[in-house]
C-alpha positions as CSV (number, residue, x, y, z in Angstrom):
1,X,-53.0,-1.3,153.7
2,X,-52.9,-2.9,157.0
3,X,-55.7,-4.5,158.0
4,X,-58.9,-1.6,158.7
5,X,-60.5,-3.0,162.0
6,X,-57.4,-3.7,163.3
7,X,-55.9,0.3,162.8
8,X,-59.2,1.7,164.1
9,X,-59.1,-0.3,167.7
10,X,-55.7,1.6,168.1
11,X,-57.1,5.4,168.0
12,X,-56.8,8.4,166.0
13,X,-53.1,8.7,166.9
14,X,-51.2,11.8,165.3
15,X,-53.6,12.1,162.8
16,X,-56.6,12.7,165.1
17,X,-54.4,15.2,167.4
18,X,-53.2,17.3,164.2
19,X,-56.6,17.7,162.9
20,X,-57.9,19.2,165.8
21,X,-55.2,21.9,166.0
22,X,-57.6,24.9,166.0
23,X,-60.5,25.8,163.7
24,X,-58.4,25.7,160.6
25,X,-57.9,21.6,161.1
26,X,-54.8,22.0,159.4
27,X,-51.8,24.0,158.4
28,X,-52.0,25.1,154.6
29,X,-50.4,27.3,152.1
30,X,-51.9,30.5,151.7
31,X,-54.0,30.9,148.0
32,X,-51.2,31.4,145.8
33,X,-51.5,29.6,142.2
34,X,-47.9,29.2,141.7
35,X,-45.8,30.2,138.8
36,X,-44.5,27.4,136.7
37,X,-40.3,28.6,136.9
38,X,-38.6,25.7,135.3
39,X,-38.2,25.2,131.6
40,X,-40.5,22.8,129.7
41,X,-39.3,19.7,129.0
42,X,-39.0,19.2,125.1
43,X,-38.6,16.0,123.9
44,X,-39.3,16.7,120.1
45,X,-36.5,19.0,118.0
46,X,-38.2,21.2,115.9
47,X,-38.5,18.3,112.4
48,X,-40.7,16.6,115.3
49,X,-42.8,19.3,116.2
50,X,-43.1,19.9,112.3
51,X,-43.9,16.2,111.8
52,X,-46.8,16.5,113.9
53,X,-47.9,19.4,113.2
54,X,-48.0,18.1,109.6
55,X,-49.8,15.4,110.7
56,X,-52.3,16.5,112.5
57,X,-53.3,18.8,109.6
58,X,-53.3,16.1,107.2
59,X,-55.8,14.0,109.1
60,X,-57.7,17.5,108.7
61,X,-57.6,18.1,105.0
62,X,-57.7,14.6,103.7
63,X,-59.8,12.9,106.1
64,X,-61.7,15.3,107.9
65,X,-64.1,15.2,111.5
66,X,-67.3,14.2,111.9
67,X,-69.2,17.2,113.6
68,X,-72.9,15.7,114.9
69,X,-74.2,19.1,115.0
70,X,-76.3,20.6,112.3
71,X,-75.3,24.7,113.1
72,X,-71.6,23.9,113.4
73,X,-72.0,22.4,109.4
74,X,-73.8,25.1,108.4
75,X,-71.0,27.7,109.9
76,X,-67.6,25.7,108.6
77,X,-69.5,25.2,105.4
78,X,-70.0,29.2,105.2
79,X,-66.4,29.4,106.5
80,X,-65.1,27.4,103.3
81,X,-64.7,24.2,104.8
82,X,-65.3,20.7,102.5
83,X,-68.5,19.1,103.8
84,X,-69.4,15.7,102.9
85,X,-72.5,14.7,105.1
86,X,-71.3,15.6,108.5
87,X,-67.9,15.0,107.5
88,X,-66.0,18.5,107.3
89,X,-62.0,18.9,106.0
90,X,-60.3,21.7,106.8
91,X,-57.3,23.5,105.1
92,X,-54.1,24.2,107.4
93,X,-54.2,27.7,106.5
94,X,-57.6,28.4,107.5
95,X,-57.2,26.5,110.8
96,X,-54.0,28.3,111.5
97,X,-55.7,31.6,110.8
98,X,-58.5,30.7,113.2
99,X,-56.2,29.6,116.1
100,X,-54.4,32.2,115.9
101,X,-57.2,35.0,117.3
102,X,-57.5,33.0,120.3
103,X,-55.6,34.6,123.1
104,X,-52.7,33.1,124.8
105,X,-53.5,34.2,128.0
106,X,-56.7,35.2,129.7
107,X,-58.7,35.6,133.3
108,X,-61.6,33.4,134.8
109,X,-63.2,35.7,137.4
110,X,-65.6,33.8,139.7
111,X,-68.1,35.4,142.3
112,X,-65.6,36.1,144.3
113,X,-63.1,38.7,142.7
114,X,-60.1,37.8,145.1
115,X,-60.2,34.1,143.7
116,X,-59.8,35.4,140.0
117,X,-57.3,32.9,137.9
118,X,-55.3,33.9,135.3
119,X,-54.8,30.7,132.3
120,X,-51.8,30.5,130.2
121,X,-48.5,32.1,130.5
122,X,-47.0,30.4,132.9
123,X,-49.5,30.2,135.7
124,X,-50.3,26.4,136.9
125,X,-53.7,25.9,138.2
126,X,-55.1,22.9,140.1
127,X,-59.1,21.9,140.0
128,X,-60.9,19.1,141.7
129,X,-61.9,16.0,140.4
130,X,-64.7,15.7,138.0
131,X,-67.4,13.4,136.8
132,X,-67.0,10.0,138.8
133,X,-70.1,8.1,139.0
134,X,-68.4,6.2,142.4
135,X,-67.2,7.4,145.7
136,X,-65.4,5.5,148.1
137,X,-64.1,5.8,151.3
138,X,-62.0,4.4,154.3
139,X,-65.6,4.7,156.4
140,X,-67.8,2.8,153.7
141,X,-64.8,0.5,152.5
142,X,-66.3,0.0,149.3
143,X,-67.3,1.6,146.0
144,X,-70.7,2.9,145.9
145,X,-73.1,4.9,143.7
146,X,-72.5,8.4,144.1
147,X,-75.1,11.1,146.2
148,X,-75.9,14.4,147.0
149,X,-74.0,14.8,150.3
150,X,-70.9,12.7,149.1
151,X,-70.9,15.6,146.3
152,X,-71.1,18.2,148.9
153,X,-68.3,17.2,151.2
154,X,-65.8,16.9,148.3
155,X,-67.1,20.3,147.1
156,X,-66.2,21.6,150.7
157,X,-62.8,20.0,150.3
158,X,-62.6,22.0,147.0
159,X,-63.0,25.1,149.3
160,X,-61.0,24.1,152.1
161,X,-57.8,23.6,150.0
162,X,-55.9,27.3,148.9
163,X,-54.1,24.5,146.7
164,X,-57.1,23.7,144.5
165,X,-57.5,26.8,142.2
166,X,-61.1,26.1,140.1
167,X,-64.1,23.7,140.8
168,X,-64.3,21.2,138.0
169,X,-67.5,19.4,137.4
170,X,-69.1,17.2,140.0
171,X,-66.8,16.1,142.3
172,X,-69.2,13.0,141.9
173,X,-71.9,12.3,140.3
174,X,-75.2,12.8,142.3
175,X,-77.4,9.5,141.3
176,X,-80.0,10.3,143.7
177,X,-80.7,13.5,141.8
178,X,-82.7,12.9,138.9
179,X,-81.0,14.1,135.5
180,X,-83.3,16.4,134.5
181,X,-82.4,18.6,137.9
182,X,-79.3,17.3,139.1
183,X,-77.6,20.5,137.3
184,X,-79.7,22.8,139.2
185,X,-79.2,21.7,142.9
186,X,-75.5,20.6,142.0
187,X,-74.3,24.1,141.4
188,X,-76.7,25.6,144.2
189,X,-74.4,23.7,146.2
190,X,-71.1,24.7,144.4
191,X,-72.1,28.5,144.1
192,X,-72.9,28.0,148.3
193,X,-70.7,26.7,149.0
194,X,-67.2,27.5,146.9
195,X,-66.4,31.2,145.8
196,X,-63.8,29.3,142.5
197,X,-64.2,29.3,139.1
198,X,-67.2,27.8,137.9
199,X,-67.6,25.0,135.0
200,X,-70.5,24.5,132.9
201,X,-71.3,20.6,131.4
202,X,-72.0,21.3,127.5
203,X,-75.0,18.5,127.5
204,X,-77.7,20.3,126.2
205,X,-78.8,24.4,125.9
206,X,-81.0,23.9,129.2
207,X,-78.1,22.6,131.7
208,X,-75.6,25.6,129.6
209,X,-77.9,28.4,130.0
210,X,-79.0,27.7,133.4
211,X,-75.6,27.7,134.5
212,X,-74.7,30.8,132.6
213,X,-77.6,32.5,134.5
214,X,-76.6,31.1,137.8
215,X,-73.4,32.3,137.8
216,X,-74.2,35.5,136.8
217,X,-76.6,35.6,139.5
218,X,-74.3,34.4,141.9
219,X,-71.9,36.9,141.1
220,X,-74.6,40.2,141.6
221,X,-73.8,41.0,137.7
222,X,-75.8,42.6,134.8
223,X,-76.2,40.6,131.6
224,X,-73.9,42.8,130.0
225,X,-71.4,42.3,133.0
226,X,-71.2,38.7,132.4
227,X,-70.5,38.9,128.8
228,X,-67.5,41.4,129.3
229,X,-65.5,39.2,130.6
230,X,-65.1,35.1,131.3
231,X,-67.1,34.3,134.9
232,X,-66.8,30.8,134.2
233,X,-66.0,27.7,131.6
234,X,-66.4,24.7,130.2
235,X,-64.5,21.9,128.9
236,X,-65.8,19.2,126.3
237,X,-63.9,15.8,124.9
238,X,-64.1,14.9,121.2
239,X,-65.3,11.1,120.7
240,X,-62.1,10.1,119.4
241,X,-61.5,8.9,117.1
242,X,-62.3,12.5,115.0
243,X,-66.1,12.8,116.3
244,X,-67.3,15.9,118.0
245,X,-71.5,15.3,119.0
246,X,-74.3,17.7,119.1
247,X,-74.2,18.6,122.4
248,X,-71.0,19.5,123.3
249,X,-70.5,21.6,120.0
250,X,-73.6,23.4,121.0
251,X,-72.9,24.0,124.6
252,X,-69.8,25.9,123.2
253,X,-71.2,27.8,120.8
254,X,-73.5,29.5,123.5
255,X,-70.8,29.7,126.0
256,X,-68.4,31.8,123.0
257,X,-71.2,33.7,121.9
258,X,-71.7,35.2,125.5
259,X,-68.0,35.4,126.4
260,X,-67.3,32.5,128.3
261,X,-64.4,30.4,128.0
262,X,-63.8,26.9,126.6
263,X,-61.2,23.8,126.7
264,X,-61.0,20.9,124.3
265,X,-59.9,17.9,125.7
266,X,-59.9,14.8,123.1
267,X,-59.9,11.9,125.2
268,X,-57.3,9.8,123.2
269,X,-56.3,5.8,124.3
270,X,-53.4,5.0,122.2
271,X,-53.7,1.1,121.0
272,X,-57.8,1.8,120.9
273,X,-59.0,4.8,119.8
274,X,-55.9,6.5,118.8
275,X,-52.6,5.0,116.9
276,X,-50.4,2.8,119.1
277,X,-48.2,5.3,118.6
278,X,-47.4,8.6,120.8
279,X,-46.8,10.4,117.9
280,X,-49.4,9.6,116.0
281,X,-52.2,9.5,119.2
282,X,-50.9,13.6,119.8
283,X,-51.4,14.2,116.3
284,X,-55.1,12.5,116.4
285,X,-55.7,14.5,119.2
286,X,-54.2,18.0,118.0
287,X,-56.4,17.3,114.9
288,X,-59.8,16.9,116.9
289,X,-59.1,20.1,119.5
290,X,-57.9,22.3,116.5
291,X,-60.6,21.6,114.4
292,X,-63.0,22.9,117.3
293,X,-61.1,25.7,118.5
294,X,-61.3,27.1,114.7
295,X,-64.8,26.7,114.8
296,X,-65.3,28.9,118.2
297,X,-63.0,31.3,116.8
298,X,-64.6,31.4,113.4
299,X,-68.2,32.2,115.4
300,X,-66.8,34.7,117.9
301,X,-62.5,35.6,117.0
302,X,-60.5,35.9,120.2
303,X,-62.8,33.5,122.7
304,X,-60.9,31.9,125.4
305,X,-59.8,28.8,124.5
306,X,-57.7,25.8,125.8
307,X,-56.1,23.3,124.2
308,X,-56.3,19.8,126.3
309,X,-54.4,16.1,126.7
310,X,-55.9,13.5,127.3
311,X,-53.6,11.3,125.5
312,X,-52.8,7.9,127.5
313,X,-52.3,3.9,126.4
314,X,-54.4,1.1,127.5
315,X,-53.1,-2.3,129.0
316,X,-52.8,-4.1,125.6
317,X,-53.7,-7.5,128.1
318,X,-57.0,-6.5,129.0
319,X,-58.2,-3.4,126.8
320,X,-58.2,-1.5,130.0
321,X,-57.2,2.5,130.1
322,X,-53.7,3.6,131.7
323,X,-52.8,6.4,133.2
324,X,-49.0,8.1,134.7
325,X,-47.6,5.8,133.1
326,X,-43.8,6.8,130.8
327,X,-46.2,7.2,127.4
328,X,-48.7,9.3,129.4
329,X,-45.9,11.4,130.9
330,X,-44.3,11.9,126.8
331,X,-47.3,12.6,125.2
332,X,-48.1,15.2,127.7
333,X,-44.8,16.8,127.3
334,X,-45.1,16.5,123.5
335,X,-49.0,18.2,123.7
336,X,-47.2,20.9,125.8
337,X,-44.5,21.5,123.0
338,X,-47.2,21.5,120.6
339,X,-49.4,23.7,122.9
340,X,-46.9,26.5,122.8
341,X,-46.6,25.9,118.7
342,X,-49.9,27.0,118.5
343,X,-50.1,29.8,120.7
344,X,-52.6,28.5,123.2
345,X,-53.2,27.6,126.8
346,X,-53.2,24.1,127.7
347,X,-54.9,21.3,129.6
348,X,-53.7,17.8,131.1
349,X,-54.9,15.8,134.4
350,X,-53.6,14.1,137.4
351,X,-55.0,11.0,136.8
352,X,-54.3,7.3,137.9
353,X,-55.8,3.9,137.4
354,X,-55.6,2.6,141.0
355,X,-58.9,1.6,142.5
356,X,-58.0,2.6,146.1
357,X,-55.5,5.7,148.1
358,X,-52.7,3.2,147.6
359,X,-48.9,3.4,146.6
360,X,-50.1,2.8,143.2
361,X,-52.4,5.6,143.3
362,X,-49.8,8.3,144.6
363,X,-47.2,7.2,142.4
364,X,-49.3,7.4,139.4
365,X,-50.6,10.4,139.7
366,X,-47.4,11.9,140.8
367,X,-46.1,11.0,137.4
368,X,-49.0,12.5,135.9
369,X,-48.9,15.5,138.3
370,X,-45.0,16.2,137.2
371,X,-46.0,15.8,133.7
372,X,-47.8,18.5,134.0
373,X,-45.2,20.6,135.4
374,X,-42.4,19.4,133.1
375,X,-45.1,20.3,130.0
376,X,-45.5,23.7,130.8
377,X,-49.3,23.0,131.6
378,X,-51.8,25.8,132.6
379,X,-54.7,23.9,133.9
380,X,-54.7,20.7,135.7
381,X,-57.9,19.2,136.0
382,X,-58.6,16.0,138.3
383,X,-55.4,17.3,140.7
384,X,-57.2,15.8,143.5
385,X,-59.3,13.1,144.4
386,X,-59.5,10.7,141.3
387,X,-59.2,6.9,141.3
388,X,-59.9,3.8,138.9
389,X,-59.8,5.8,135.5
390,X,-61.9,8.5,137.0
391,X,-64.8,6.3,138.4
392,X,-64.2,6.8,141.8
393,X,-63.7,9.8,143.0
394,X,-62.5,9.5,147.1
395,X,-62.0,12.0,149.8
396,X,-58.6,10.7,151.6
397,X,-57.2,10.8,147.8
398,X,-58.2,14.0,147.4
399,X,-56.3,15.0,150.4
400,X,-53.3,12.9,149.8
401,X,-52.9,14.6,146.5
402,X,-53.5,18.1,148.1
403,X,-50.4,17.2,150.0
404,X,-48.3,16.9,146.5
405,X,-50.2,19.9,145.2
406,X,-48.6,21.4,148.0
407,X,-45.3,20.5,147.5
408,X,-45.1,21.5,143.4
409,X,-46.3,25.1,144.6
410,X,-43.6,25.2,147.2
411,X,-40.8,23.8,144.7
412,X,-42.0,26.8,142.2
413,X,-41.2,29.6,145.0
414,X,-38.2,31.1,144.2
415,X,-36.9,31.8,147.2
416,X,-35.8,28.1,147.6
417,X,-33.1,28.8,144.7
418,X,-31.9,32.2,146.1
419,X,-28.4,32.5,145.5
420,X,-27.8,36.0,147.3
421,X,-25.3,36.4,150.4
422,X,-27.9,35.6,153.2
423,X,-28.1,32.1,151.2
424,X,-24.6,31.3,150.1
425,X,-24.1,31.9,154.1
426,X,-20.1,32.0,153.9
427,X,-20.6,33.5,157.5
428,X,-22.6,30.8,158.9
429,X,-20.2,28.2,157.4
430,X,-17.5,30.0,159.1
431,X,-18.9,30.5,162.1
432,X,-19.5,26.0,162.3
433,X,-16.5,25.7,160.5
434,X,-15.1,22.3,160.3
435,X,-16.7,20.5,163.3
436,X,-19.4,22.3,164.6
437,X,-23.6,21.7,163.4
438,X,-26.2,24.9,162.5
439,X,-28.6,23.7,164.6
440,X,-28.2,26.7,166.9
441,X,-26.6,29.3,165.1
442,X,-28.2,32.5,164.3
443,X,-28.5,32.1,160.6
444,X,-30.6,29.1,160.9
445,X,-32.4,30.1,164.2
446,X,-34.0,32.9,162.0
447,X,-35.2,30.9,159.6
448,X,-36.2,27.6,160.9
449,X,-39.8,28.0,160.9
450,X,-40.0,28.9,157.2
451,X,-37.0,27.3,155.5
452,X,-38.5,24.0,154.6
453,X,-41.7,22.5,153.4
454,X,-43.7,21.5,156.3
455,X,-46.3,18.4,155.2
456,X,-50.2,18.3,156.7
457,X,-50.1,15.0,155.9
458,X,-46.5,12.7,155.5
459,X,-45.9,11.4,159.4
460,X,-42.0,12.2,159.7
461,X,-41.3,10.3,162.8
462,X,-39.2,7.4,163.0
463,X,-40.9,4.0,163.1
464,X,-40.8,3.4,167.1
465,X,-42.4,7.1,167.1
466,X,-45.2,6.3,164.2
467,X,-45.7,2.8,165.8
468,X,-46.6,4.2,169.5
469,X,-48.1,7.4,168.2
470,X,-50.8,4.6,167.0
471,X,-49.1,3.5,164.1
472,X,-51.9,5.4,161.7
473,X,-51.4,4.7,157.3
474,X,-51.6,7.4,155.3
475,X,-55.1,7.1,154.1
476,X,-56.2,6.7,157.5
477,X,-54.5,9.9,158.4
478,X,-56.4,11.5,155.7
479,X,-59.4,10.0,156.7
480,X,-59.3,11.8,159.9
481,X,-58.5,15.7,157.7
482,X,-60.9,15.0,155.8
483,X,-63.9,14.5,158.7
484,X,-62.3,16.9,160.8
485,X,-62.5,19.8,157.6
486,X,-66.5,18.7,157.2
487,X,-66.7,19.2,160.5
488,X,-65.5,22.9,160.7
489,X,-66.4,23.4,157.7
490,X,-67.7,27.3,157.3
491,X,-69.2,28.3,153.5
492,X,-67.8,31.3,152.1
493,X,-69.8,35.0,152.5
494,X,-72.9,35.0,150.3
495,X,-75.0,38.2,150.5
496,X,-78.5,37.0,151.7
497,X,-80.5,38.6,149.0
498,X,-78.2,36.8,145.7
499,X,-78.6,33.2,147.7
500,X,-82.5,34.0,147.7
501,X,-82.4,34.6,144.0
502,X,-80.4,31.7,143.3
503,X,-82.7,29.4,145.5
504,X,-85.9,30.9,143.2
505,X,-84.3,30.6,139.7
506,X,-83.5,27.3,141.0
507,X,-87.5,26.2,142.2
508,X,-88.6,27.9,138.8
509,X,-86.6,25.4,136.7
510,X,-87.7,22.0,138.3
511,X,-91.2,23.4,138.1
512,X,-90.4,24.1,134.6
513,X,-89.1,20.1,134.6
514,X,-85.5,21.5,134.4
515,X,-83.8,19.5,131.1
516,X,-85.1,16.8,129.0
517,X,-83.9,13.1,129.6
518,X,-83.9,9.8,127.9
519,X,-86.0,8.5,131.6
């Protein structure tokens, strides 16, 4: 980027004057999670899907998982399963049986009714980015610990943006919250101030149920209209290779057993703690999510479950994790294949290992961004906002990406590949025929306004333009969105009474001391 001090004497430019354009800062696509229209991209035939499948069950019956959690032994071992210690093997047939209660398609609905999500089928959601220690941005200029109001403002942006569909986990990680409340006061501030889909960290029964009970306070609901239906989810990583710990596993289990929903992402590095190998690193990872989606379904048959990738290589130079790169794009389109094999839902990210809003950053997560297109992916976590590997999490990112996000919804509308008369416009061509432009004929003059994709973000002016307009970056630009939208920013309708309860339950707890820590 050019040099900071430098852009900043020159002015806000067009990025300051189209941020101010009126209370809504900015132009956006109405809510509309957008329906994924293309066909997957399938680059196994079906002796590789069998392959893997075949695989993956293999490292079940003859090696087995390590499950770290004393009630999920007791229940496989009651369910049949081999247990040797806290190793358990699985036969294919029983974890096909088990899989296949889980539903292929379900709803999340969140306080607010009109922002219910449907998962699976061929719906394509978009969440925030989750779980970064690190913020930075073009104001600080550097990477720094994570806070309370850092976590805020990227959980207005979650609001702000029709184009982000569920709230993750922490945008950030608030460090100046201790552990033992941080849970508490973070999802105040989500249930404040987002209406989305709420997600639950599985690390330990306190921070689970006292999510599970805000929520359902949030949303005005009995205990028995909570469990009807899923308000809310969580997702939990294997610790590859074929490890699942205590409190993950036991997170889940209290989410199934009251209804909620649950993805299972292993977090799989080919060349470290998977094969160096696609093939075999989908396979590992197949065999760690299956294993735990048979166990939900064994405990309560037909929860809500997901099936996630997390499947990437690491730079075999330094030992350092990957991300968009070709292997990450295949194994996310093989995971997808396999996905549909099995019947379920599925997971990936938009993910990136640059350490700034750079080219390297967009182009990266645009690969993995596509990839989750081209896989037929129902939930993509991380769409906006992540950097380094997912230790910084950065606000003129998440905007830049909410520009992409924008542009995959408006490639799914179908309109765009219309082929009826209006669009085939044999009259229009006639009417410019062989020397004439449709600038200012009728058939374009009526649809001008809505015929094209029109960005919040790119700066479509020539250079001369750009360069007197003040000659902003892109990250700059963003920069600007992103303070005018915390700025304006209004929180969604809460009644008066609920926010009081919340604010109580929430006092109770820390006095209670909230959840135990190591500090």
């Amino acid at each position: 980027m050019a040099d900071t001090q430098t852009r900043k004497r020159r002015g806000g430019g067009r990025a300051g004057a189209a941020a101010r354009r009126g209370s809504a800062v900015i132009d956006q696509m109405p809510w509309n999670p957008p329906i994924n229209i293309d066909k997957p991209t399938e680059p196994l035939d079906q002796a590789g899907i069998e392959a893997i499948h075949d695989g993956a069950m293999r490292i079940l019956e003859e090696i087995g998982i390590e499950f770290y959690n004393e009630e999920a032994i007791a229940i496989l071992k009651e369910a049949g399963c081999t247990i040797n210690g806290d190793n358990v093997r699985m036969g294919r047939d029983f974890v096909m049986e088990m899989v296949a209660k889980a539903p292929s398609t379900f709803t999340i609905t969140p306080r607010n009714p009109d922002k219910t999500i449907e998962v699976g089928g061929k719906t394509l959601l978009f969440g925030n980015v989750s779980s970064p220690p690190n913020y930075w941005d073009l104001e600080i200029g550097t990477k720094v610990s994570g806070n309370r109001e850092m976590c805020r403002n990227l959980l207005k942006l979650t609001q702000y943006f029709n184009c982000i569909h569920f709230a993750g986990g922490y945008p950030v990680e608030p460090v100046d919250i201790h552990a033992s409340i941080r849970h508490l006061d973070v999802l105040y501030d989500k249930l404040t101030l987002t209406d989305k889909a709420m997600h639950a960290y599985s690390l330990g029964k306190e921070r689970v149920e006292d999510v599970m009970e805000m929520v359902r306070i949030a949303g005005g609901l009995s205990h028995e209209e909570f469990e009807a239906t899923p308000r809310m989810y969580t997702n939990i990583n294997s610790t590859s290779p074929l490890k699942h710990d205590h409190p993950m596993i036991d997170g889940c289990l209290r989410l199934a057993r009251r209804g909620q929903a649950i993805v299972v992402t292993p977090f799989t590095l080919a060349g470290a703690m998977a094969p160096v190998t696609m093939a075999g690193a989908v396979a590992q990872s197949l065999a760690e999510a299956l294993c735990a989606i048979a166990l939900f379904q064994y405990v309560r048959p037909g929860i809500p479950c997901v099936i996630g990738t997390f499947t990437s290589n690491v730079d075999m130079k330094s030992g350092a994790p990957a991300f968009g790169t070709p292997e990450y794009m295949r194994s996310t389109q093989m995971t997808g294949q396999m996905a549909r094999y099995y019947g379920l839902p599925m997971r990936s990210s938009g993910v990136c290992a640059a350490n700034v809003p750079d080219g390297q950053s967009v182009w990266e997560t645009s690969n993995s961004l596509w990839a989750a297109v081209q896989s037929g992916t129902n939930m993509v976590y991380h769409a906006a906002g992540w950097l380094e590997g997912g230790l910084i999490a950065s606000p003129e990112k998440f905007i830049m990406d909410c520009e992409i996000l924008q542009q995959i919804q408006r490639y799914m509308q179908p309109e765009i590949t219309a082929t009826g008369p209006d669009e085939i416009a044999l009259d229009a061509i006639k009417a410019v025929g062989n020397d004439g432009h449709f600038f200012g004929i009728q058939h374009t003059q009526d649809r001008y306004t809505t015929a094209f994709y029109q960005p919040f973000l790119s700066d479509w002016k020539n250079y001369e333009g750009w360069d007197v307009a003040g000659g902003i970056w892109t990250a700059e630009r963003a920069h600007h969105i992103f303070k005018e939208i915390i700025t304006s920013f209004e929180p969604p309708a809460m009644d008066e009474g609920i926010r009081e309860e919340l604010a109580d339950f929430v006092a109770r707890r820390k006095a209670e001391g909230g959840a135990p820590t190591d500090f």
